[in-house]
VOGU-3710 file (C-alpha; in Angstrom, 3 decimals, decimal comma):
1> xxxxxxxxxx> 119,693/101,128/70,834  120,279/101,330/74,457  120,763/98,947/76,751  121,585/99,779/80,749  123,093/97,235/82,271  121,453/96,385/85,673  123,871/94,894/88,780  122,889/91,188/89,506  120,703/90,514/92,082  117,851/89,565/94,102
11> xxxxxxxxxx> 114,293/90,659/93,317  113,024/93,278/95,572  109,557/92,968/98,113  106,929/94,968/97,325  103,613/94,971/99,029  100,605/95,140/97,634  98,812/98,547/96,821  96,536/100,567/94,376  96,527/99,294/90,839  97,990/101,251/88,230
21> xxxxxxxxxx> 94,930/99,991/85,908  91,892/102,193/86,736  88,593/102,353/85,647  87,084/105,204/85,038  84,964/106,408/88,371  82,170/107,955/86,453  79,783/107,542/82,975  78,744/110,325/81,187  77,146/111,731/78,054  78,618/112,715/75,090
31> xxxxxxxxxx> 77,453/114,780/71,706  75,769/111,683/70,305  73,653/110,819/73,302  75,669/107,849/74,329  75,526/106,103/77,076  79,455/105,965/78,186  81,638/109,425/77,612  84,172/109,035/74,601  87,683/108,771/75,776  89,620/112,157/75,693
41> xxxxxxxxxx> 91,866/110,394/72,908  89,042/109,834/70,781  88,598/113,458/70,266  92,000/114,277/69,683  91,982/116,792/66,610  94,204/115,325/63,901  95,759/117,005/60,998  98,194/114,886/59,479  99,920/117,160/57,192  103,762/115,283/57,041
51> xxxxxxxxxx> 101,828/112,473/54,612  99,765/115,058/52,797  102,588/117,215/52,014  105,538/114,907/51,574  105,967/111,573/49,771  103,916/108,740/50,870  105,318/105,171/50,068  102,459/103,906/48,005  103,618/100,328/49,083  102,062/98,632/51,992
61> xxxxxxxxxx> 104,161/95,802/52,060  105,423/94,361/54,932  108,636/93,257/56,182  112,278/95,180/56,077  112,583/97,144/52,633  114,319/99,560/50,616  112,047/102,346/50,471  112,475/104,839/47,253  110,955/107,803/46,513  109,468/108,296/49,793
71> xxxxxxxxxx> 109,503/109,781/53,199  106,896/108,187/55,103  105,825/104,136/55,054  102,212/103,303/56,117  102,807/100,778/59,188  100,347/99,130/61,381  101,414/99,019/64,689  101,405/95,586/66,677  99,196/95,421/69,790  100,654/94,449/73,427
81> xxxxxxxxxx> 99,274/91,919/75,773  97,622/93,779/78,324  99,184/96,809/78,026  98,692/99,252/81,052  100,791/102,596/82,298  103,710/103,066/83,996  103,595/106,889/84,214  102,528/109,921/82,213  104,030/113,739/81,840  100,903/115,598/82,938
91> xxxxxxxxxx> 102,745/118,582/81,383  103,701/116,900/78,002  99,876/115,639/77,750  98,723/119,329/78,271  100,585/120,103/74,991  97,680/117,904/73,170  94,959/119,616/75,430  94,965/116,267/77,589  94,486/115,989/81,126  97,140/113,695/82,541
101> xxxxxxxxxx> 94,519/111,995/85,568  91,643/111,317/83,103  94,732/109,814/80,699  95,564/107,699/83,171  92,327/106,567/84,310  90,822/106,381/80,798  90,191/102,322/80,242  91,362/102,644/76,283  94,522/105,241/77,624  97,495/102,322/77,406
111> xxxxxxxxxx> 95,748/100,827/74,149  95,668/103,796/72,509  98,666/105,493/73,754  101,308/101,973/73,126  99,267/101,685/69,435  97,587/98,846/70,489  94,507/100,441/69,600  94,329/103,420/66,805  92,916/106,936/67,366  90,173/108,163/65,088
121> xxxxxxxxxx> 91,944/110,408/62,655  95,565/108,853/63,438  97,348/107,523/60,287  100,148/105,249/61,936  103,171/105,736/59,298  107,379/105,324/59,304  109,844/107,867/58,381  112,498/107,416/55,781  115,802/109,052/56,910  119,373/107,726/56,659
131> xxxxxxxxxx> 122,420/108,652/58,566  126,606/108,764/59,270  127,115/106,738/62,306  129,937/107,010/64,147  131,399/108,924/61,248  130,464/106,530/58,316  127,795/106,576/55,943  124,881/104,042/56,854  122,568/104,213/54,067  118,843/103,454/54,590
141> xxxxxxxxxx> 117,807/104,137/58,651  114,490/105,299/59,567  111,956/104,635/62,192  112,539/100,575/62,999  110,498/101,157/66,319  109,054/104,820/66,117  105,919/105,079/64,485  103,843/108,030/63,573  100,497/108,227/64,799  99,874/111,633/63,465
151> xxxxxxxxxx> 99,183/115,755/64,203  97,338/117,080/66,709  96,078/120,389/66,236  97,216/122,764/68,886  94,030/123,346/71,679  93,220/126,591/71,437  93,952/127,524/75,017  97,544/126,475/74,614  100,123/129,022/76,211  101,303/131,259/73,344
161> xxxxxxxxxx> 105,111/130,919/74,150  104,547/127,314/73,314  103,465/128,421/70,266  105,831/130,927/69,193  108,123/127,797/69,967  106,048/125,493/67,794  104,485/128,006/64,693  103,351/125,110/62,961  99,960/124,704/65,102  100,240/120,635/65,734
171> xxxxxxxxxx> 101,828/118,599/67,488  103,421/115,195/66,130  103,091/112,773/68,187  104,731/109,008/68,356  104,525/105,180/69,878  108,495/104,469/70,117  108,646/100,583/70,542  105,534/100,038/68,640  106,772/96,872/66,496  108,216/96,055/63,061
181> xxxxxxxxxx> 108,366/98,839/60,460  110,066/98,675/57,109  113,379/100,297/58,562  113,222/97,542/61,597  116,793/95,684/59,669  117,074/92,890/62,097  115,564/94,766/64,967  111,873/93,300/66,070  110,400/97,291/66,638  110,258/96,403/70,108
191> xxxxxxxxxx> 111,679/98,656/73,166  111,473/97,259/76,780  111,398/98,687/80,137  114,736/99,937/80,799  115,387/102,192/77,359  111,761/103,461/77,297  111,855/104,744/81,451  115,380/105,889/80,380  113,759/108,299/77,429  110,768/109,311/79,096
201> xxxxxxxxxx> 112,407/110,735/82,029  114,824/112,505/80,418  112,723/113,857/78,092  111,186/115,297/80,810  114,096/116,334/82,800  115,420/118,297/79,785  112,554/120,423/79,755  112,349/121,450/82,930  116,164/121,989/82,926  115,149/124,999/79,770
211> xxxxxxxxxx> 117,490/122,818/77,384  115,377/122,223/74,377  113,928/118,693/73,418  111,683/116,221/71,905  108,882/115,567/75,211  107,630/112,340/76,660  103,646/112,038/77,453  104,042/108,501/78,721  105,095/105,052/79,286  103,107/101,837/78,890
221> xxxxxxxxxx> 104,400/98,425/79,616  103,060/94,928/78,778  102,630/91,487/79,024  104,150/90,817/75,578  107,837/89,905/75,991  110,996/89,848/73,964  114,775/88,533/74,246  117,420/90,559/75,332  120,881/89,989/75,785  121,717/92,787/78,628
231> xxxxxxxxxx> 125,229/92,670/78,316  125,918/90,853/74,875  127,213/87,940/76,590  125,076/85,135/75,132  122,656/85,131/78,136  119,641/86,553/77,037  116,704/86,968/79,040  112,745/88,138/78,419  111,951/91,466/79,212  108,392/93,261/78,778
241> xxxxxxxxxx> 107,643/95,640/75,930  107,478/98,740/76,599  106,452/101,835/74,583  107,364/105,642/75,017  104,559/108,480/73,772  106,721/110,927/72,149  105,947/114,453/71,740  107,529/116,883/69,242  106,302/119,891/66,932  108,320/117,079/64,197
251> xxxxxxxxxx> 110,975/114,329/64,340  112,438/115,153/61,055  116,402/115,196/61,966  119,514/116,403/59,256  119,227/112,196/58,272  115,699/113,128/56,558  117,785/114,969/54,045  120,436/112,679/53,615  118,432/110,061/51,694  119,334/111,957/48,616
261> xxxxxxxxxx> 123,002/110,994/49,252  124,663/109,399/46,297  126,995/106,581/46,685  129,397/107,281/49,524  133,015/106,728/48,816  133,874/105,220/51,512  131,121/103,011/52,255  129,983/102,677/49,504  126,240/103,162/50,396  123,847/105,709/48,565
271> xxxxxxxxxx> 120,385/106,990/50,303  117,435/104,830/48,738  116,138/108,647/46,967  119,307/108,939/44,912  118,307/110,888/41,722  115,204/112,093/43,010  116,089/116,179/44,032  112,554/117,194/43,503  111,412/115,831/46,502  114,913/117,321/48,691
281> xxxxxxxxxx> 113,214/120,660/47,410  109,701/119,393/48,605  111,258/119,012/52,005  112,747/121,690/52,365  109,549/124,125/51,311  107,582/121,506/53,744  109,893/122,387/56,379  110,661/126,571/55,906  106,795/127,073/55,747  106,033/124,711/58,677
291> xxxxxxxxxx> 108,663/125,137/61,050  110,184/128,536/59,947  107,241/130,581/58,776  109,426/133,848/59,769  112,553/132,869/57,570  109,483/131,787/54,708  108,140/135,384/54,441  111,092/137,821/54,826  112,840/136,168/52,271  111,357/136,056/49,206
301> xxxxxxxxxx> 114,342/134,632/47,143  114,354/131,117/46,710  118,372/130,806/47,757  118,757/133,594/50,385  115,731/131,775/52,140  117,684/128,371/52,096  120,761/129,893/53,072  118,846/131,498/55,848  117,248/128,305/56,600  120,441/126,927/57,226
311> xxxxxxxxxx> 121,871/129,538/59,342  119,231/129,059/62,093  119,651/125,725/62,106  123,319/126,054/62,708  122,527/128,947/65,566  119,788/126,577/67,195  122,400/123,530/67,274  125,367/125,697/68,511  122,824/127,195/71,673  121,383/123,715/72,315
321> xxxxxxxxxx> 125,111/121,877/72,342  126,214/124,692/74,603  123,001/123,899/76,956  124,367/120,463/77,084  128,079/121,345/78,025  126,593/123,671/80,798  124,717/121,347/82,516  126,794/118,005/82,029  125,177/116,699/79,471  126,217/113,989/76,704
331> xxxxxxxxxx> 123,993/112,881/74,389  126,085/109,523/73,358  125,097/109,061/69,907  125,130/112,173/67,860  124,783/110,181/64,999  123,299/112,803/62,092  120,121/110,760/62,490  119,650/112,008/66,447  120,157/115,499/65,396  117,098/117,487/64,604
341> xxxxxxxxxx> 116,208/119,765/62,081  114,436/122,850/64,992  118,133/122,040/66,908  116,248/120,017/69,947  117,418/117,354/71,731  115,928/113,910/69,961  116,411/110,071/70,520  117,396/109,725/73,988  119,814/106,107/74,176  123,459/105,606/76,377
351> xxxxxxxxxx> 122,988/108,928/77,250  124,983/110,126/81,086  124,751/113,277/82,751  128,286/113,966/84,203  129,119/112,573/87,960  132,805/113,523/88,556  133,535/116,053/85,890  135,894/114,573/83,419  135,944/116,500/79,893  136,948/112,934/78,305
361> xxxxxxxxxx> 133,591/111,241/80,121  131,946/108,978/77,869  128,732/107,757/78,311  127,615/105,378/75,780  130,075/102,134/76,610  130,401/101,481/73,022  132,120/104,091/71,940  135,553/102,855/71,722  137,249/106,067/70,290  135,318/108,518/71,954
371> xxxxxxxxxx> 134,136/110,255/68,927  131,100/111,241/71,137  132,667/112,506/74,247  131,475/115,338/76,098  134,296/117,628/74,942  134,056/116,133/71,383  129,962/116,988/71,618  130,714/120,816/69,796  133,056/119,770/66,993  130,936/116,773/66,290
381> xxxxxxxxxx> 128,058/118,893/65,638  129,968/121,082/63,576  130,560/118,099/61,773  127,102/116,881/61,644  126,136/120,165/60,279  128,407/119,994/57,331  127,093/117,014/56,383  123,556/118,676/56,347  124,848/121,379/54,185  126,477/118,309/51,688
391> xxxxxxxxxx> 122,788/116,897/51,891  121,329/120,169/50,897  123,149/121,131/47,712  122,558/122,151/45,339  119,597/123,926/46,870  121,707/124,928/49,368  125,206/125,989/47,694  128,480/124,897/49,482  129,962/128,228/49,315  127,198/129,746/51,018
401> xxxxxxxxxx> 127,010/126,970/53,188  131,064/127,501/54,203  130,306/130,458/54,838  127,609/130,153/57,058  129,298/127,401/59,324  132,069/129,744/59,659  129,962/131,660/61,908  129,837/128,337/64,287  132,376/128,364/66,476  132,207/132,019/67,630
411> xxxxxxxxxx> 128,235/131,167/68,074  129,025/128,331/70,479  131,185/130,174/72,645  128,824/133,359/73,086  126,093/131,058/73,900  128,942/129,090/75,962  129,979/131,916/77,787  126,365/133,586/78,430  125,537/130,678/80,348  128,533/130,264/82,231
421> xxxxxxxxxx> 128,417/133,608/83,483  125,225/133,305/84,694  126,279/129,863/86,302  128,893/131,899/88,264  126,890/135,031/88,956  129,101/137,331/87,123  125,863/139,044/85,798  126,969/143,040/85,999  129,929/143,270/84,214  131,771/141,325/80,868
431> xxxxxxxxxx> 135,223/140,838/81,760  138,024/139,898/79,500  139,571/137,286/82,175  136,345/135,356/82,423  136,498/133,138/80,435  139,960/131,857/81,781  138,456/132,037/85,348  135,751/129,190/83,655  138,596/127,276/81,991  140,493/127,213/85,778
441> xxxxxxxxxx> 137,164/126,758/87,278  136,906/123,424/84,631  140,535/122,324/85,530  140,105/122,489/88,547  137,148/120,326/89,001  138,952/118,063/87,350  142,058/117,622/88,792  139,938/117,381/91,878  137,190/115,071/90,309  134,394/117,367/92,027
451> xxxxxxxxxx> 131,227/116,851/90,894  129,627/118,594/88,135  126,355/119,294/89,172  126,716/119,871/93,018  130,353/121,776/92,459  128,166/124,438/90,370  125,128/124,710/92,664  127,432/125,235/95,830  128,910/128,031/94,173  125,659/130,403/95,040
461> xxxxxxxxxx> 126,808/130,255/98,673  130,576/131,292/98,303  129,969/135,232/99,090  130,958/138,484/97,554  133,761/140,201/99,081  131,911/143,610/101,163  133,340/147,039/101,545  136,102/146,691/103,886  136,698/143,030/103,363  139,383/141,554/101,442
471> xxxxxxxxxx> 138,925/138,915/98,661  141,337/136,912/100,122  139,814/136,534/103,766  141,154/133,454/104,808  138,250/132,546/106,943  135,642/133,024/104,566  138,270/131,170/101,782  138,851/128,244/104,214  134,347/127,952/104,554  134,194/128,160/101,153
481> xxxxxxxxxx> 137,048/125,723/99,920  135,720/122,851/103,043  132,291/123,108/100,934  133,750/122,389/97,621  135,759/119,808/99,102  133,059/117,679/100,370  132,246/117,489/96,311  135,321/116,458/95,340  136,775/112,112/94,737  138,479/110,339/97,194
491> xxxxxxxxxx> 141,930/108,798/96,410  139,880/105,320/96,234  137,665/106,936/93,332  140,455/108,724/91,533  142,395/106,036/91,489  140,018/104,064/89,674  138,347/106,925/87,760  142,270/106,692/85,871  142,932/102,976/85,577  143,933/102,518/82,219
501> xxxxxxxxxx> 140,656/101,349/79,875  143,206/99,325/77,530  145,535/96,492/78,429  148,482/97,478/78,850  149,806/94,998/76,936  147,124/96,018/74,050  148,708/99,650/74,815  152,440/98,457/74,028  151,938/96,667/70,897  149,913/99,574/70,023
511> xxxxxxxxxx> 152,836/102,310/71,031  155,300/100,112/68,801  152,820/99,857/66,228  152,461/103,519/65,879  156,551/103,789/65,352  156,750/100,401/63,540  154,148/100,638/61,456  152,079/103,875/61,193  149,740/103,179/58,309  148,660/99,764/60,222
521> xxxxxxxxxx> 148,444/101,689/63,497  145,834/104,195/61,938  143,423/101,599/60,761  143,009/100,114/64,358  143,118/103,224/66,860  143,909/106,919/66,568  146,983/108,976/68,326  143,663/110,687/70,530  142,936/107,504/72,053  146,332/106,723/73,083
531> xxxxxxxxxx> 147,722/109,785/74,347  144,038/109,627/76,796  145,286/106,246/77,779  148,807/107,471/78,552  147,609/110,606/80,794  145,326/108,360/82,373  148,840/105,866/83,713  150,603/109,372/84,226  147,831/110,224/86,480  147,304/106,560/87,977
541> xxxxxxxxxx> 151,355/106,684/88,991  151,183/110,137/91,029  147,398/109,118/92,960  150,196/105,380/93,586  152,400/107,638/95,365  149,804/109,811/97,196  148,192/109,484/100,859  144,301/110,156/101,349  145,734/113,686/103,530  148,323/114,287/101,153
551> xxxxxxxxxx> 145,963/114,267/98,597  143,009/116,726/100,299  145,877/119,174/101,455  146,704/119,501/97,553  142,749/119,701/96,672  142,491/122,452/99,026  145,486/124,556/98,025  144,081/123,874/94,686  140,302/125,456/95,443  141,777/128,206/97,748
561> xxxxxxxxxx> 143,828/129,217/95,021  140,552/129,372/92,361  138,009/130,780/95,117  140,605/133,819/95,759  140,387/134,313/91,872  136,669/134,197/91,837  136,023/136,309/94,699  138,230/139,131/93,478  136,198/138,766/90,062  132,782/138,956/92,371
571> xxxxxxxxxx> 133,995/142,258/94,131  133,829/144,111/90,721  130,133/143,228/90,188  129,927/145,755/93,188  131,723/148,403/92,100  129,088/151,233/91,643  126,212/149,532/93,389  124,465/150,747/96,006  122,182/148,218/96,895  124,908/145,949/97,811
581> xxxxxxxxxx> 122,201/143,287/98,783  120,195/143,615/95,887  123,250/142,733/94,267  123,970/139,945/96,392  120,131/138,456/96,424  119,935/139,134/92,216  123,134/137,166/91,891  121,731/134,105/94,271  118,725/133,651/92,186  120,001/133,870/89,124
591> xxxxxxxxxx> 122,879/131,092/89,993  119,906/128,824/91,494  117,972/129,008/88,827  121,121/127,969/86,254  122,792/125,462/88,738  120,294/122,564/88,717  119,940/120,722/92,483  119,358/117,240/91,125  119,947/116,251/87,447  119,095/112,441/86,199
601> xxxxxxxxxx> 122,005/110,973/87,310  122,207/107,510/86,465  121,675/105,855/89,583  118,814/107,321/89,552  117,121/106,130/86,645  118,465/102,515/87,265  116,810/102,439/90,861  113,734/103,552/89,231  114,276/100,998/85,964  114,568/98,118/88,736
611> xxxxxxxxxx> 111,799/98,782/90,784  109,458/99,211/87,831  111,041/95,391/86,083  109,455/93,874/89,249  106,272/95,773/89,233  106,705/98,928/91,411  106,397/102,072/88,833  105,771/104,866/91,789  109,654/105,468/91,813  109,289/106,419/88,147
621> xxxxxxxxxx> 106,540/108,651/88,622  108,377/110,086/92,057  111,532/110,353/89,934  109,265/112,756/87,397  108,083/114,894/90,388  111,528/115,730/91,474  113,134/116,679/88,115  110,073/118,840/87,313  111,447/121,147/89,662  114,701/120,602/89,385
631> xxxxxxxxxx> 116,352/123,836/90,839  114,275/123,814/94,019  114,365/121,773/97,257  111,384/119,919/97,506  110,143/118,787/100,834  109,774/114,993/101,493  111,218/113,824/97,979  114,489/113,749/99,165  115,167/109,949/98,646  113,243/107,008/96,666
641> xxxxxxxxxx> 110,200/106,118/97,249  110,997/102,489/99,103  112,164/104,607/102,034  110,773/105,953/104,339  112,045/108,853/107,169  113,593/105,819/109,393  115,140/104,060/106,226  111,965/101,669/106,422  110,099/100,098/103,023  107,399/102,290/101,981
651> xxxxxxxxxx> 104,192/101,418/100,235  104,378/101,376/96,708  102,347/101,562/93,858  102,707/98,069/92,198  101,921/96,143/88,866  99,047/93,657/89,237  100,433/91,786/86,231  104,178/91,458/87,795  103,887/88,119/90,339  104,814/89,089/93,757
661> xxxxxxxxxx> 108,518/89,127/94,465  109,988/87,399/97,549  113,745/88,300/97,859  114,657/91,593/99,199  115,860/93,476/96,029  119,663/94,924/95,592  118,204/98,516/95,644  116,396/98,331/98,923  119,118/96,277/100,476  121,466/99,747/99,563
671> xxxxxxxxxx> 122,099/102,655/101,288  119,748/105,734/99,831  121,318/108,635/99,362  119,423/111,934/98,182  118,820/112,606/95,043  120,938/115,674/94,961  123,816/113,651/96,356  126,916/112,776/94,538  126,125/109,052/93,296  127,093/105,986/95,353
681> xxxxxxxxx> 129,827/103,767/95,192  127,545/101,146/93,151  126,696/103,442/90,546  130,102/102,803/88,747  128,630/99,259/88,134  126,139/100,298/85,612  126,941/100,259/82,371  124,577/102,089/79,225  125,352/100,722/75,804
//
């Protein structure tokens, strides 16, 4: 579960505007001769083929239980108090043949769309699935706050490259935060504000970015309240639930198949299915014909269709990680229960998109080792692979599997390397030394601590090297290296971007340990972790001994030295061209359409989450505007919402059920910066667990 961790403050003003709870303007007819129109929910076509085609849990129970034999639970979800919108995806709605205004505006919308109120033909269920977190078998997982509502048929008029993406003509479609389900453990099934803004806009933002994921259709907040301890420091406070609509063609993940697991020998855990294989092949049928119709009917063996089964899963897993490393990415629990069986991006907690590019950044402040670093992010899914192919035998032998995920790494790093390229224009030529120019590129950036996202999208304006020009012109060197520049840390930020994490006194007992005691010393921490630790004091003593000038002169010798390297590469996507500017105007469009402009940085979404806690949800929906179009400058939506062109409090769309605040709130007493800026200094504050 995630948790951001907001900076302590006052509340923030808002005055009062239009309500986001609107009735509907006009009264129709509808097929029955009624006198009010049915909501567009109502008419929602549901097919709910998951429950007619795989295991239903006969029990209806309730409370926490051990579900056997089973993949789904019937659940009934729990209603809110008052529940009412905070924003919808008018895009994600269109999936279900839903207009996003008449969503909004429909009376019954937040009732139906939290699961306060169920849709005619939805069947509200759980899904069984288990899981290896953070490396360790977990037994018995499922959906503790998800809960299935059911399939929509795809509307006929949907765009047929959404359908070659989704062959299985519905849409599932889910309430996260809907309330207890038999896989709640000691969770309530609740979500609040914070984690549910957090998910919808970057399920969003994902799309739009072309990186494949789970979608968001809306968020709907409450008057119903639970406890929260923010920072687990025994000072808990209420927050409002909160519930995310979540999109997907299914949410089955590689833990769906685990619950076959026998007793793990570490753990000692077994999935609550053990001895039950007939239904592992059920799924997996379920799942080829559904989801893989084209895998189903050119392979009419039983075992080359698995294995082929398998091998697209690995291929879509290895694209979508290298999506993630190309835009900044980290997902910060790849647990094998957030990885999903189509290879999209699914369950979206302490995830960070990259500020100052650090391969070691780690976004979910929990992970102590960094087992889910952005570096780690392709070896862990390797990992998490292999333990789909374990939960697949025998209808998926290991030898075949082995063989299959020895295809993985050279996968990763074509998909890897195709994006890169285009990310650095090289787009007419394949050259051997690329890849180390992206490696220098990399170690350069950090060494630097430039900025991922901006460092990338300012490369589009260093230029290609014309006839008569050398790649080394030190004029056109010395533009391009001041623009990097401005992207790159200050000794102030550096300096604390490598303060140790550990004591150092925790370090030295630790280093002894290690020569002392090595058995004892791998049981509490890992030679990784410390040799991070160690670079980061290496690095901490030089920036000690460094001036602010001393310190740019060596950042620009640094970038003069790459941008020399990169133009000369750039000169050889002319050679034999001649349209020279074609070349030049192909090569800016492609790099601006793979660099992103803004990403959602944190900052972001906690400005957003903290307007919205006291009532104001038009920065979330503002928020949504700007990363729908997320490679293009977009003309007054340069900064939040709260300010306007003089830096004055604009008008806001605020929550009728929130009372009215009276303190001047810690995000419109800050500086704004754009959202394609490099984050403020208060961003390092916040804290996603």
């Amino acid at each position: 579960m995630a948790y951001l961790g907001p900076r302590l403050g006052p509340s923030r003003v808002f005055l009062p505007s239009v309500s986001a709870f609107r009735l509907l303007g006009s009264v129709g007819m509808d097929d029955m001769g009624l006198g009010v129109s049915r909501s567009s929910l109502e008419r929602l076509d549901f097919d709910n083929v998951a429950l007619k085609k795989l295991p239903l849990d006969p029990s209806e129970e309730p409370g926490v239980r051990q579900v056997k034999g089973a993949c789904f639970s019937r659940v009934k979800p729990q209603p809110l108090t008052k529940p009412r919108f905070v924003a919808v995806s008018q895009e994600a709605l269109a999936l279900l043949g839903l207009d996003g205004e008449a969503v909004l505006n429909d009376p019954l919308g937040p009732e139906y769309l939290s699961g306060s109120r169920v849709m005619p033909g939805s069947e509200p269920a759980a899904h069984c699935y288990c899981g290896h977190q953070f490396g360790q078998f977990a037994g018995q997982l499922g959906d503790g706050a998800a809960c299935y509502l059911g399939e929509v048929k795809v509307p006929s008029a949907q765009d047929p490259e959404l359908l070659r993406e989704n062959p299985s003509g519905r849409w599932e479609i889910q309430v996260k935060g809907a309330g207890l389900t038999p896989y709640s453990r000691q969770a309530d099934g609740r979500k609040v504000l914070r984690s549910s803004i957090r998910e919808f806009l970057c399920s969003e933002a994902m799309h739009f970015l072309g990186v494949p994921t789970t979608r968001a259709g809306s968020v709907v907040t409450s008057d119903s309240r639970v406890i929260r301890d923010v920072y687990y420091s025994g000072n808990p406070r209420h927050e409002r639930c909160s519930v995310v609509l979540r999109i997907a063609p299914t949410f089955l993940r590689f833990g769906s198949f685990e619950i076959f697991k026998q007793a793990d020998e570490f753990t000692g855990r077994q999935g609550p299915s053990y001895g039950r294989d007939e239904i592992r092949g059920q799924m997996m049928d379920y799942v080829i014909d559904m989801f893989y119709p084209e895998i189903q009917q050119n392979y009419p063996d039983w075992l080359e269709r698995n294995v082929a089964f398998f091998r697209e899963v690995m291929l879509r897993t290895a694209r979508l990680v290298a999506q993630w490393q190309c835009v900044g990415f980290c997902h910060g629990v790849l647990n094998t229960d957030n990885m999903s069986i189509l290879g999209v991006t699914l369950d979206y907690g302490p995830y960070g998109f990259m500020d100052r590019f650090d391969p070691d950044f780690i976004c979910n402040a929990s992970d102590n080792s960094g087992r889910y670093s952005y570096q780690a992010q392709p070896a862990i899914c390797r990992w998490n692979l292999v333990k789909l192919a374990e939960a697949l035998a025998p209808e998926l032998p290991p030898d075949r599997a082995e063989a299959v995920m020895d295809e993985y790494l050279d996968l990763f790093n074509r998909f890897y390397l195709e994006n890169m390229r285009k990310k650095l224009g090289l787009l007419k030529k394949e050259e051997p030394e690329d890849e180390l120019l992206i490696t220098q590129l990399l170690q350069t950036m950090h060494n630097t601590g430039a900025d991922f996202t901006n460092t990338f999208r300012s490369l589009s304006q260093i230029s290609c090297p014309t006839e008569g020009q050398s790649e080394g012109d030190e004029d056109l060197a010395k533009k391009a290296t001041d623009l990097l520049l401005e992207q790159c840390a200050s000794l102030e930020e550096l300096k604390a971007a490598n303060k140790p994490s550990m004591d150092p006194r925790e370090l030295a007992m630790l280093l002894s340990m290690a020569q002392s005691n090595p058995a004892l010393f791998q049981m509490i921490s890992d030679r990784a972790t410390i040799a991070r630790q160690l670079e980061r004091l290496s690095r901490l003593k030089d920036l000690m001994e460094t001036s602010q000038e001393e310190l740019r002169t060596k950042h620009a010798e640094e970038w003069t030295s790459w941008i020399t390297r990169y133009r000369k590469r750039l000169a050889l996507e002319l050679e034999g061209q001649s349209d020279v500017q074609a070349v030049q105007e192909e090569r800016v469009k492609v790099m601006d359409s793979a660099n992103p402009r803004v990403v959602l940085r944190n900052y972001i979404a906690q400005n957003a989450i903290e307007a919205a806690e006291n009532g104001d949800f038009s920065e979330v929906q503002r928020v949504l505007k700007v990363l729908e179009k997320p490679f293009s400058d977009q003309p007054g939506l340069e900064l939040p919402a709260w300010m306007g062109g003089d830096g004055a409090t604009a008008q806001a769309e605020r929550d009728e059920g929130e009372e009215q605040q009276q303190e001047a709130s810690t995000s419109t007493s800050r500086n704004a910066v754009p959202y394609d800026s490099k984050p403020p200094a208060w961003a390092q504050e916040i804290c996603v667990t």
